[in-house]
mmCIF entry with sequence, helices, sheets and N, C-alpha, C, O atoms, coordinates in Angstrom:
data_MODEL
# 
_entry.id   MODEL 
# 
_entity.id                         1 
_entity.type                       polymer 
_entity.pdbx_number_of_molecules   1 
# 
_entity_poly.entity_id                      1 
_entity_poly.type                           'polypeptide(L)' 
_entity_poly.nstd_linkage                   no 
_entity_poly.nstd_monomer                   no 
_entity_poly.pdbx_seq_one_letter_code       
;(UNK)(UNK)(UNK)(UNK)(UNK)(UNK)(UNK)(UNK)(UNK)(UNK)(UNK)(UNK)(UNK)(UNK)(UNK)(UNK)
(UNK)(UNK)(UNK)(UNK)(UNK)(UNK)(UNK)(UNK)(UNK)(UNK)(UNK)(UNK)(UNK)(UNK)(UNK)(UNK)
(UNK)(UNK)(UNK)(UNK)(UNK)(UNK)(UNK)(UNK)(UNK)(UNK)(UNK)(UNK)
;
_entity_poly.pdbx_seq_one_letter_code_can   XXXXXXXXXXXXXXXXXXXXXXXXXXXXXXXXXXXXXXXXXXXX 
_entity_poly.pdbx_strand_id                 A 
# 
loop_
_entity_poly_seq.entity_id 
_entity_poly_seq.num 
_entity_poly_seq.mon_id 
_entity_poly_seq.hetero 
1 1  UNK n 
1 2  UNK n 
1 3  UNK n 
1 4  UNK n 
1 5  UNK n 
1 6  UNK n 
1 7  UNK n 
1 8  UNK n 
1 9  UNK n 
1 10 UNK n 
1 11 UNK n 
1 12 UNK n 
1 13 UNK n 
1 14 UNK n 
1 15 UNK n 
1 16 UNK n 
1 17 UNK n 
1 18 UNK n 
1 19 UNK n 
1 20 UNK n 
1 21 UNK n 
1 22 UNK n 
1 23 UNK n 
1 24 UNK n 
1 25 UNK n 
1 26 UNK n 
1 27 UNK n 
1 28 UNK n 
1 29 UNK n 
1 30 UNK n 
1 31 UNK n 
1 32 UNK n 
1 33 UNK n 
1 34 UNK n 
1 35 UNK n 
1 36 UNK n 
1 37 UNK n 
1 38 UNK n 
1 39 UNK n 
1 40 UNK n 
1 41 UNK n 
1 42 UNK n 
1 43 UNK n 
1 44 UNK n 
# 
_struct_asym.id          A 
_struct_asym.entity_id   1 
# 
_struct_conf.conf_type_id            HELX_P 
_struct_conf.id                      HELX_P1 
_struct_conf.pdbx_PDB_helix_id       AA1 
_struct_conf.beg_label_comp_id       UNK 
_struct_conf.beg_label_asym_id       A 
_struct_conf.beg_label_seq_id        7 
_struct_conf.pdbx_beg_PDB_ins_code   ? 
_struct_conf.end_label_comp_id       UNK 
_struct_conf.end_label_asym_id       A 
_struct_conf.end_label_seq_id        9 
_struct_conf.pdbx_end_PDB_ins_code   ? 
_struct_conf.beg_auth_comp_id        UNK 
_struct_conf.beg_auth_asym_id        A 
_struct_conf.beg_auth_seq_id         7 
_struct_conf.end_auth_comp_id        UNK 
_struct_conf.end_auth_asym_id        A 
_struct_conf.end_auth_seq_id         9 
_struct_conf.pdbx_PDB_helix_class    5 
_struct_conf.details                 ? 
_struct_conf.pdbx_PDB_helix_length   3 
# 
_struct_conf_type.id          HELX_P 
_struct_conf_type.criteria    ? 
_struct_conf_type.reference   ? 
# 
_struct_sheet.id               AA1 
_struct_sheet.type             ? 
_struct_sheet.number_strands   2 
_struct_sheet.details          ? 
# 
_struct_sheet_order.sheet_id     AA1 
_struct_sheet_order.range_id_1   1 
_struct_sheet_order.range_id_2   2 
_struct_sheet_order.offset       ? 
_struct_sheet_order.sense        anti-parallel 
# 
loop_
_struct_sheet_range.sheet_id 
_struct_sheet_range.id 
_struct_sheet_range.beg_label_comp_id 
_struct_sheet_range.beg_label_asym_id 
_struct_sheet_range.beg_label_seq_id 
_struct_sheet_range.pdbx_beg_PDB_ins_code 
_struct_sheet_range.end_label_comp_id 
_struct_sheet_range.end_label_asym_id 
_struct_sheet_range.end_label_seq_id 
_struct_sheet_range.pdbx_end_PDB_ins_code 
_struct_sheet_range.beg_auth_comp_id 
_struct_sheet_range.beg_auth_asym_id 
_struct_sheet_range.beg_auth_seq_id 
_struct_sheet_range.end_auth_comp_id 
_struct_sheet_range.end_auth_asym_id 
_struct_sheet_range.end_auth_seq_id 
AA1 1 UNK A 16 ? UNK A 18 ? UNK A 16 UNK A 18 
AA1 2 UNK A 31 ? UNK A 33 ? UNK A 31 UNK A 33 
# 
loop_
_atom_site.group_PDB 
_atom_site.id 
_atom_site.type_symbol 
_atom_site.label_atom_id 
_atom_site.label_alt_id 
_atom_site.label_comp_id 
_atom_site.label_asym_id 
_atom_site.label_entity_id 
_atom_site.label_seq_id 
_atom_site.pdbx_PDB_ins_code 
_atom_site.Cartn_x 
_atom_site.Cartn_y 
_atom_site.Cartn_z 
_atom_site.occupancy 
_atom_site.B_iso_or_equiv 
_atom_site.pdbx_formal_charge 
_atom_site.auth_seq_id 
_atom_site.auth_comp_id 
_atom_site.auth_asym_id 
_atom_site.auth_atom_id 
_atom_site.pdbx_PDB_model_num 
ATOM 1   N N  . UNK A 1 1  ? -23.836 -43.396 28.892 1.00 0.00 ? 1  UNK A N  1 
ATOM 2   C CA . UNK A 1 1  ? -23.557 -42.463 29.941 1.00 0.00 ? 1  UNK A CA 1 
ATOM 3   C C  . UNK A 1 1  ? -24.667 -41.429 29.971 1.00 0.00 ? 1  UNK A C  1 
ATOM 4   O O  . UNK A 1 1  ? -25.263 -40.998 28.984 1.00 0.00 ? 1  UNK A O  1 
ATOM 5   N N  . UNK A 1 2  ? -24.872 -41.077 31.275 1.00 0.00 ? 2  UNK A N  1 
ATOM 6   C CA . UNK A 1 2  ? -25.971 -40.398 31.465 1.00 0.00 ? 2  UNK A CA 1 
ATOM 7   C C  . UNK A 1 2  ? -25.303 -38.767 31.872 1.00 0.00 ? 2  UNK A C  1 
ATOM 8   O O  . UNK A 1 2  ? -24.475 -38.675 32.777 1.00 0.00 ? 2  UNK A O  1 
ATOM 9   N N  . UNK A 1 3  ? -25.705 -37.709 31.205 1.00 0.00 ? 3  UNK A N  1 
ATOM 10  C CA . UNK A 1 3  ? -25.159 -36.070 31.228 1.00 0.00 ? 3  UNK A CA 1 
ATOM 11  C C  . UNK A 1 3  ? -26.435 -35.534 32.331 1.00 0.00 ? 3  UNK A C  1 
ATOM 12  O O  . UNK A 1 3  ? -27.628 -35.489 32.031 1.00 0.00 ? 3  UNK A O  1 
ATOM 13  N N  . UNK A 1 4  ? -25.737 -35.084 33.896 1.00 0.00 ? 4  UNK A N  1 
ATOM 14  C CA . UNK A 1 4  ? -26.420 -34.507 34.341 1.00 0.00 ? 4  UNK A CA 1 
ATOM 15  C C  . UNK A 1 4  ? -26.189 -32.859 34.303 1.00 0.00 ? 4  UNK A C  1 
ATOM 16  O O  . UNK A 1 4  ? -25.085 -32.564 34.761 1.00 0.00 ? 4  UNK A O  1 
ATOM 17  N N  . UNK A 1 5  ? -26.843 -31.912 33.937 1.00 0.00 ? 5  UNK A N  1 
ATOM 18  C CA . UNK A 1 5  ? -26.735 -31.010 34.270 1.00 0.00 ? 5  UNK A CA 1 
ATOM 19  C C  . UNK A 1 5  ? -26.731 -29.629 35.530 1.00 0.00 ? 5  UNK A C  1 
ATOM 20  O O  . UNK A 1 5  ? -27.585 -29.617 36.416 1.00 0.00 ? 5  UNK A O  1 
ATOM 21  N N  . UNK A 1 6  ? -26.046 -28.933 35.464 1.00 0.00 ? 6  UNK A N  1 
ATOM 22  C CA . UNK A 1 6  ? -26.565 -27.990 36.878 1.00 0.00 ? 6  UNK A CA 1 
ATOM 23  C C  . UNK A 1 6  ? -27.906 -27.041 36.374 1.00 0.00 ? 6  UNK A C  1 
ATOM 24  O O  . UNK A 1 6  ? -28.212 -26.617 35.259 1.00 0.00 ? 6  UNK A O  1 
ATOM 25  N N  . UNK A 1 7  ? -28.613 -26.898 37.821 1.00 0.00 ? 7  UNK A N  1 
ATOM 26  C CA . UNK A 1 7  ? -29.512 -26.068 37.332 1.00 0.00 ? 7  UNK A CA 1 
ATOM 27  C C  . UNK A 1 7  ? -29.425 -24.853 36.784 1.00 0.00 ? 7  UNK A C  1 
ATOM 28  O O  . UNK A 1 7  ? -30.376 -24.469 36.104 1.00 0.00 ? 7  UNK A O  1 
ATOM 29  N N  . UNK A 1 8  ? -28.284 -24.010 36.963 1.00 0.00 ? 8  UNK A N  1 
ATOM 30  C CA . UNK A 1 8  ? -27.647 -23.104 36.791 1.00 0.00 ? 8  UNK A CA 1 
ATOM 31  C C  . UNK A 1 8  ? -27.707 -22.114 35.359 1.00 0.00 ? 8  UNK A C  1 
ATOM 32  O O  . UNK A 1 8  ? -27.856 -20.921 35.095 1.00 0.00 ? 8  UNK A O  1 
ATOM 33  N N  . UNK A 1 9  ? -27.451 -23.668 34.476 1.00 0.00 ? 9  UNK A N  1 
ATOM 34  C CA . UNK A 1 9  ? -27.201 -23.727 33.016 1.00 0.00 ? 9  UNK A CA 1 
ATOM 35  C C  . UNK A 1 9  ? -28.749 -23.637 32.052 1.00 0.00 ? 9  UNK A C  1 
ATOM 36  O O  . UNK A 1 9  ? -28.998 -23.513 30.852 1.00 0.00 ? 9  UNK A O  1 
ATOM 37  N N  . UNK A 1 10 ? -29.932 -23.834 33.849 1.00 0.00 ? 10 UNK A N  1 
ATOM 38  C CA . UNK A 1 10 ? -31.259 -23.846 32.340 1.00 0.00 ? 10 UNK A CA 1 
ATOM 39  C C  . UNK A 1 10 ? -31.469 -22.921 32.320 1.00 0.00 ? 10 UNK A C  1 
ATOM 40  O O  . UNK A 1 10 ? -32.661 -22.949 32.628 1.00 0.00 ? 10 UNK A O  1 
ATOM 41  N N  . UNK A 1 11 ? -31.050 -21.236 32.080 1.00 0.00 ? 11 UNK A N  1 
ATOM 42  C CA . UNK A 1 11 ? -31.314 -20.422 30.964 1.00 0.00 ? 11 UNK A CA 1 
ATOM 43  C C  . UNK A 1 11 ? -30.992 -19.720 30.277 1.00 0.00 ? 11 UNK A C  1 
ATOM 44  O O  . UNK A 1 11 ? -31.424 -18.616 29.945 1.00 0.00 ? 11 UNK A O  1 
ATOM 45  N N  . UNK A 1 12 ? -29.427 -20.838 29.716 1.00 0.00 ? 12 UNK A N  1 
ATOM 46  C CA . UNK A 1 12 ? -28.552 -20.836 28.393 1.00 0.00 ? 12 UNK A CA 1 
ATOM 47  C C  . UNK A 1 12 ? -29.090 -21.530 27.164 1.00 0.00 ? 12 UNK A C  1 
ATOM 48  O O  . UNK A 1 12 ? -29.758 -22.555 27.303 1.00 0.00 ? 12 UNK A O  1 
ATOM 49  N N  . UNK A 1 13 ? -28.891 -21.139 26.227 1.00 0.00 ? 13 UNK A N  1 
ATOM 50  C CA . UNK A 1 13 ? -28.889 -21.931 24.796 1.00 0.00 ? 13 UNK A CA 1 
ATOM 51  C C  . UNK A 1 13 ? -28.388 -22.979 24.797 1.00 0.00 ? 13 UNK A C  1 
ATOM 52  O O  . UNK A 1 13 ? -27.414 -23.268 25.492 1.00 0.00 ? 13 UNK A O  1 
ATOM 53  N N  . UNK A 1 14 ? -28.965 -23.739 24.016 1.00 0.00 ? 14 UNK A N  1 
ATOM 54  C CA . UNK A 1 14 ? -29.606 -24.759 24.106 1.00 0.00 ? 14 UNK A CA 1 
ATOM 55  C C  . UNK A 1 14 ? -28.451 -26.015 23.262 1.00 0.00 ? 14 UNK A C  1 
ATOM 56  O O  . UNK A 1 14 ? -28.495 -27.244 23.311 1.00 0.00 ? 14 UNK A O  1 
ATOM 57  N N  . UNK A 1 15 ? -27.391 -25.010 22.458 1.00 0.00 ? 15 UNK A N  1 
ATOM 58  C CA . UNK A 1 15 ? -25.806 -25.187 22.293 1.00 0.00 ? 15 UNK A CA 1 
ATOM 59  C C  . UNK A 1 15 ? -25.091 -24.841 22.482 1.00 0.00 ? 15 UNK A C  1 
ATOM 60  O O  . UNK A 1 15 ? -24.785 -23.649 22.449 1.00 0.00 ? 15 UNK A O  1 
ATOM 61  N N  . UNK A 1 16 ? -24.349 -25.932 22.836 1.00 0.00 ? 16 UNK A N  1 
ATOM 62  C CA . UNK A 1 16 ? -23.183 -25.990 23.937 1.00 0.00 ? 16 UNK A CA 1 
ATOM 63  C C  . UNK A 1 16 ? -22.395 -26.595 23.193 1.00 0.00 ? 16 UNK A C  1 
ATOM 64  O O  . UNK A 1 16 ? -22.544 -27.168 22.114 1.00 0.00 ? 16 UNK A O  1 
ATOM 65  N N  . UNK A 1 17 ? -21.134 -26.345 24.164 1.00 0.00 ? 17 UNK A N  1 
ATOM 66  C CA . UNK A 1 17 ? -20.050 -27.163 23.877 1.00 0.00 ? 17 UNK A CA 1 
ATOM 67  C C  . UNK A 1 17 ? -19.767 -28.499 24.799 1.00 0.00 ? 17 UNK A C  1 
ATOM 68  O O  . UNK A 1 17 ? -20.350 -28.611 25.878 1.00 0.00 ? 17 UNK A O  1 
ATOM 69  N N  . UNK A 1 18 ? -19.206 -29.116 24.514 1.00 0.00 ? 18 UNK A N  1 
ATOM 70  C CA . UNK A 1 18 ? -18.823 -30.638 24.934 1.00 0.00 ? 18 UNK A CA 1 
ATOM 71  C C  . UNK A 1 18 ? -17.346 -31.038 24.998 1.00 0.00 ? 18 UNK A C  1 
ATOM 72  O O  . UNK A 1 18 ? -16.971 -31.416 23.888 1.00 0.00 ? 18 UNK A O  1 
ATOM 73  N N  . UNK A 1 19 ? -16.500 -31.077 25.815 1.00 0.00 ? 19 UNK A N  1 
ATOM 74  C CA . UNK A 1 19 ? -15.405 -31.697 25.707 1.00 0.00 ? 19 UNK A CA 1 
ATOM 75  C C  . UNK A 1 19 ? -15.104 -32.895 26.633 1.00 0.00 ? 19 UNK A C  1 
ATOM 76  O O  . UNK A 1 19 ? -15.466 -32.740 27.800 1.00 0.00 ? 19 UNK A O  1 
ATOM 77  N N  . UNK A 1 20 ? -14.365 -34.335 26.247 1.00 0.00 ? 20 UNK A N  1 
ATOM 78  C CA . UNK A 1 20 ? -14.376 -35.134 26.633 1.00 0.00 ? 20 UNK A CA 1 
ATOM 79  C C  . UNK A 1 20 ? -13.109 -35.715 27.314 1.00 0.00 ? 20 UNK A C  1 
ATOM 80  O O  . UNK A 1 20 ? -12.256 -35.954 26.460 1.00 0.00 ? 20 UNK A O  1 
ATOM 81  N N  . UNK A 1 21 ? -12.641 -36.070 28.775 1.00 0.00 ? 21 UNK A N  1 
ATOM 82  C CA . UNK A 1 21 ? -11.730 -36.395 29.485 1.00 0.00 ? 21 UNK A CA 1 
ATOM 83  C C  . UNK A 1 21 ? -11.446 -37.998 29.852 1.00 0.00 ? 21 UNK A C  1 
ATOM 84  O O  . UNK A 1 21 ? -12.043 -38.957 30.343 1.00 0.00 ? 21 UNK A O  1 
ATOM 85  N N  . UNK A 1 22 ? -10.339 -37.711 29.376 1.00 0.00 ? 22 UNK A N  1 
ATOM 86  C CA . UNK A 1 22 ? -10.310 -40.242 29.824 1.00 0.00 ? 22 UNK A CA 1 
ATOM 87  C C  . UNK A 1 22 ? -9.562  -40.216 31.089 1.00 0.00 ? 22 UNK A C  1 
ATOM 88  O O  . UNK A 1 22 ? -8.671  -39.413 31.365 1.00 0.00 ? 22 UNK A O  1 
ATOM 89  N N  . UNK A 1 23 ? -9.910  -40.962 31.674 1.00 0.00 ? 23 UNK A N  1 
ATOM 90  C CA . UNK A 1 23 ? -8.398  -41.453 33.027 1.00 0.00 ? 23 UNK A CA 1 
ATOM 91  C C  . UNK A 1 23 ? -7.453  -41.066 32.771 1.00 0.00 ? 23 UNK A C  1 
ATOM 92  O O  . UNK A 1 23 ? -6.773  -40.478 33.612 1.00 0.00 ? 23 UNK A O  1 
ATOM 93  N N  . UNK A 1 24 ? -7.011  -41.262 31.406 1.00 0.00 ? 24 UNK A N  1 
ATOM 94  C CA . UNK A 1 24 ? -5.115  -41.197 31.262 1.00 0.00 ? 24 UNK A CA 1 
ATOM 95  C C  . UNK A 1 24 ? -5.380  -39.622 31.208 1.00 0.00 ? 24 UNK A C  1 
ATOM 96  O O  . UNK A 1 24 ? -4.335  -39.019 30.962 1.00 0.00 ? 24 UNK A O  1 
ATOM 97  N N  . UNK A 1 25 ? -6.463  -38.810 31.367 1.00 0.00 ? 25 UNK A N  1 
ATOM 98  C CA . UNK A 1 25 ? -5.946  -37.184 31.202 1.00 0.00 ? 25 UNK A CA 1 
ATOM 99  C C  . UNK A 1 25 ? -5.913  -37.113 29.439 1.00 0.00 ? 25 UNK A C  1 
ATOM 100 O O  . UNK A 1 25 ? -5.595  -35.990 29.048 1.00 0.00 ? 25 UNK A O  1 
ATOM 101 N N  . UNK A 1 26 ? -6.125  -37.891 28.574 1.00 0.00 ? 26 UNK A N  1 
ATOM 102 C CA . UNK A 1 26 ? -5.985  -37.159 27.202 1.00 0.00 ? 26 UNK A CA 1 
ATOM 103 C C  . UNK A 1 26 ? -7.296  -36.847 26.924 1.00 0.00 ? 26 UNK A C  1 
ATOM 104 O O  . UNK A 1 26 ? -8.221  -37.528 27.367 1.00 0.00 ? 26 UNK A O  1 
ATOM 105 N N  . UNK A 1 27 ? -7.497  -35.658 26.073 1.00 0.00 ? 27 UNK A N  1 
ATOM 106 C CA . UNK A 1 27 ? -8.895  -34.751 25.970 1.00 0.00 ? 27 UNK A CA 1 
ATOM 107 C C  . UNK A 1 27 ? -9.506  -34.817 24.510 1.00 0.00 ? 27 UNK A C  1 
ATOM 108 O O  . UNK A 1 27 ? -8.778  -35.086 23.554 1.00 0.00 ? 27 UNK A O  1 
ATOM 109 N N  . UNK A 1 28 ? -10.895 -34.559 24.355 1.00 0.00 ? 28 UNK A N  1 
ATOM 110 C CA . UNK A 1 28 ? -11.547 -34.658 22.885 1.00 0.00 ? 28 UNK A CA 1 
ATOM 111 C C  . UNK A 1 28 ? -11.301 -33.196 22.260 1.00 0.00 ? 28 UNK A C  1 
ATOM 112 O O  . UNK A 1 28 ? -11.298 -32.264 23.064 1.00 0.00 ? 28 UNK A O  1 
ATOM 113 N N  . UNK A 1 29 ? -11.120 -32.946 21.068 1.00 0.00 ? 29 UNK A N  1 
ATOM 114 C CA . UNK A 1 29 ? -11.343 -31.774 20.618 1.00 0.00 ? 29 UNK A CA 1 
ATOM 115 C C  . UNK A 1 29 ? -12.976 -31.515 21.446 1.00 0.00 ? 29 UNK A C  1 
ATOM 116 O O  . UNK A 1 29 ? -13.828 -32.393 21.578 1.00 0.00 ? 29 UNK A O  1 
ATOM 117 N N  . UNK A 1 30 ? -13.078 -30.253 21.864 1.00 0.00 ? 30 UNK A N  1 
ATOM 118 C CA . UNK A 1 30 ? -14.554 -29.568 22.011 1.00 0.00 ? 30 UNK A CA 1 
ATOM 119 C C  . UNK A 1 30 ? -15.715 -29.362 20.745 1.00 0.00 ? 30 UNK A C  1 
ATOM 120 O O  . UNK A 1 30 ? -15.610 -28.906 19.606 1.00 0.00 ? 30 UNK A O  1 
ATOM 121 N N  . UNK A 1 31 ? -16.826 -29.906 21.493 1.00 0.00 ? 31 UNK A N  1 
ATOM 122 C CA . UNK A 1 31 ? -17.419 -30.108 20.104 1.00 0.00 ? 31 UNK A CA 1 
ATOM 123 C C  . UNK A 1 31 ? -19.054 -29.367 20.550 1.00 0.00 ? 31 UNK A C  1 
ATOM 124 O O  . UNK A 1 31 ? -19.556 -29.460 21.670 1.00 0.00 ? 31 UNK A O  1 
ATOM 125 N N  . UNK A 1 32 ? -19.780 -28.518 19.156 1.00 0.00 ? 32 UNK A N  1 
ATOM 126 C CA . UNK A 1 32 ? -20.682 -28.175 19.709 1.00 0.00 ? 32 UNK A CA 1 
ATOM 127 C C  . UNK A 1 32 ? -21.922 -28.744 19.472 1.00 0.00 ? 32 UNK A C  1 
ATOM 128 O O  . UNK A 1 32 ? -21.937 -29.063 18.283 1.00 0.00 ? 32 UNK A O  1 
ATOM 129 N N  . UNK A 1 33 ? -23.184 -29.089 20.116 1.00 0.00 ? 33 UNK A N  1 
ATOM 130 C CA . UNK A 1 33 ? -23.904 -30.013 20.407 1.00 0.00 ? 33 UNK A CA 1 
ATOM 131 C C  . UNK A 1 33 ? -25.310 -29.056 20.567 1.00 0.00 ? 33 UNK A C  1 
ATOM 132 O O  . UNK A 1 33 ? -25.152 -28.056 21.267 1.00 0.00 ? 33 UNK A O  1 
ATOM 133 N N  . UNK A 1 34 ? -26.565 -29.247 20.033 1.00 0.00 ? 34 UNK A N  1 
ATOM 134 C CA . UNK A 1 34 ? -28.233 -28.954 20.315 1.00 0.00 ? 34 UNK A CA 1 
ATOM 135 C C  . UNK A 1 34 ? -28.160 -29.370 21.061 1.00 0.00 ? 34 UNK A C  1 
ATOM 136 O O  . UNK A 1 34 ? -27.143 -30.065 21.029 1.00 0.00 ? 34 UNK A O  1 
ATOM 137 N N  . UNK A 1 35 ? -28.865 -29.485 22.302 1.00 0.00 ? 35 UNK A N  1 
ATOM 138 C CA . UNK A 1 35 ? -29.109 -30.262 23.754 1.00 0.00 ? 35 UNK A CA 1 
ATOM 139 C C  . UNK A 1 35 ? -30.744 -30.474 23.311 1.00 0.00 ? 35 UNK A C  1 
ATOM 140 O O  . UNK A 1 35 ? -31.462 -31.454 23.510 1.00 0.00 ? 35 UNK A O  1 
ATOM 141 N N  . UNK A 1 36 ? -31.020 -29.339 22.718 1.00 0.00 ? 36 UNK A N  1 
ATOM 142 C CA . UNK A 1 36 ? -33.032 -29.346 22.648 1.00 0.00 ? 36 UNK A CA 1 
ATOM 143 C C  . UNK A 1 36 ? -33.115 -30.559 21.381 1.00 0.00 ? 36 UNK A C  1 
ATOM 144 O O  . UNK A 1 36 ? -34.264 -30.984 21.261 1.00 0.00 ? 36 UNK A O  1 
ATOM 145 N N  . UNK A 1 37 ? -32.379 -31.022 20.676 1.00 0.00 ? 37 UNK A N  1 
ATOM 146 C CA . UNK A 1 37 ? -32.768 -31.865 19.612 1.00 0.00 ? 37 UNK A CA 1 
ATOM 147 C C  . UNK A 1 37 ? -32.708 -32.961 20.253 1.00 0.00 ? 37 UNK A C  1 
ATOM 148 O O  . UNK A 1 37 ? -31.913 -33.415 21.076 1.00 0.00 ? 37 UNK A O  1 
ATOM 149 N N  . UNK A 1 38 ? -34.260 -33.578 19.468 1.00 0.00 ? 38 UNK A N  1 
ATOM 150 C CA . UNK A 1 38 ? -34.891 -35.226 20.371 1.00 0.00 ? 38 UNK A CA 1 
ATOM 151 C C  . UNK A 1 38 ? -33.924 -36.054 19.672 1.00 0.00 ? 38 UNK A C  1 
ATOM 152 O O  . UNK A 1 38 ? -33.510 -36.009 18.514 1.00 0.00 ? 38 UNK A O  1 
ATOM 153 N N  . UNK A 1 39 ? -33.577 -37.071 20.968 1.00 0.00 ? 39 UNK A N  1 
ATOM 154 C CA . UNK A 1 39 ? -33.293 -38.115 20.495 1.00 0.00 ? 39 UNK A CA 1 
ATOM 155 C C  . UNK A 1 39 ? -31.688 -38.120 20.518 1.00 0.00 ? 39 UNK A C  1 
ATOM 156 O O  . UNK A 1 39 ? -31.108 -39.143 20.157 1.00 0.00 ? 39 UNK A O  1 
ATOM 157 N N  . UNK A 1 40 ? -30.782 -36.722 21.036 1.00 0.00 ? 40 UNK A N  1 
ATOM 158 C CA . UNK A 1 40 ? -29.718 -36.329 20.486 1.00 0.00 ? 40 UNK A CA 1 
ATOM 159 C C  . UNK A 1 40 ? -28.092 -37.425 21.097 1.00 0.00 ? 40 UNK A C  1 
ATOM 160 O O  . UNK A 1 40 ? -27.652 -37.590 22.235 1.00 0.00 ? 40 UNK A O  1 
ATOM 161 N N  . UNK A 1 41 ? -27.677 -37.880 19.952 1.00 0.00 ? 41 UNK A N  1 
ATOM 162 C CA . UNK A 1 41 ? -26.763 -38.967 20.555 1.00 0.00 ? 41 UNK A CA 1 
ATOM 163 C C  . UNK A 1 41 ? -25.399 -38.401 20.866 1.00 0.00 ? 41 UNK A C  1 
ATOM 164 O O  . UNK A 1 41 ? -25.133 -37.527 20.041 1.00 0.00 ? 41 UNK A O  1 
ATOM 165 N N  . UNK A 1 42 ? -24.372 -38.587 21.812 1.00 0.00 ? 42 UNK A N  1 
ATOM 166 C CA . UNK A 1 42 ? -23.032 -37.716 21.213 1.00 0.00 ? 42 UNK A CA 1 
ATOM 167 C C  . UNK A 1 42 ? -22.149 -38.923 21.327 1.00 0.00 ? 42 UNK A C  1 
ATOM 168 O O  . UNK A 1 42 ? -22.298 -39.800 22.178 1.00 0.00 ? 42 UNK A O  1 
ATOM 169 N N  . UNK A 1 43 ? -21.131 -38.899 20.321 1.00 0.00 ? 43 UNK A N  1 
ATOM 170 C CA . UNK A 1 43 ? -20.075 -40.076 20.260 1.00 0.00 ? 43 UNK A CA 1 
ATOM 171 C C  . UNK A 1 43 ? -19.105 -39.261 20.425 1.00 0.00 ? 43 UNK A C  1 
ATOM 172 O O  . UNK A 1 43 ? -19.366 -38.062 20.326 1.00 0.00 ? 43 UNK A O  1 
ATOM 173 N N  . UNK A 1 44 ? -18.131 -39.556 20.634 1.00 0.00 ? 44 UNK A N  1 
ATOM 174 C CA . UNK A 1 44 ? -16.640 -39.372 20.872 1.00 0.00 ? 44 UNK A CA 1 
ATOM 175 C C  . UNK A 1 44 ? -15.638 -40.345 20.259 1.00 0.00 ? 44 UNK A C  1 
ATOM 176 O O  . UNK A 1 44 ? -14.432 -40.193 20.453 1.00 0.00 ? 44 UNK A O  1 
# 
């Protein structure tokens, strides 16, 4: 999956949070994430 961002957000830090939504509506705990680190993978 590809994370597009708004432009809005480029001149926040660079960690963030992440939370994840399925069809059925059940949610990931929020998780916080580098966006600037290469290579950066996120699983759920």
């Amino acid at each position: 999956m590809k994370l597009v961002w708004d432009t809005t957000t480029n001149s926040q830090s660079c960690e963030q949070y992440v939370k994840a939504v399925w069809e059925d509506k059940s949610e990931a705990e929020p998780a916080k994430f580098d966006f600037c680190e290469k290579d950066l993978a996120i699983e759920f």
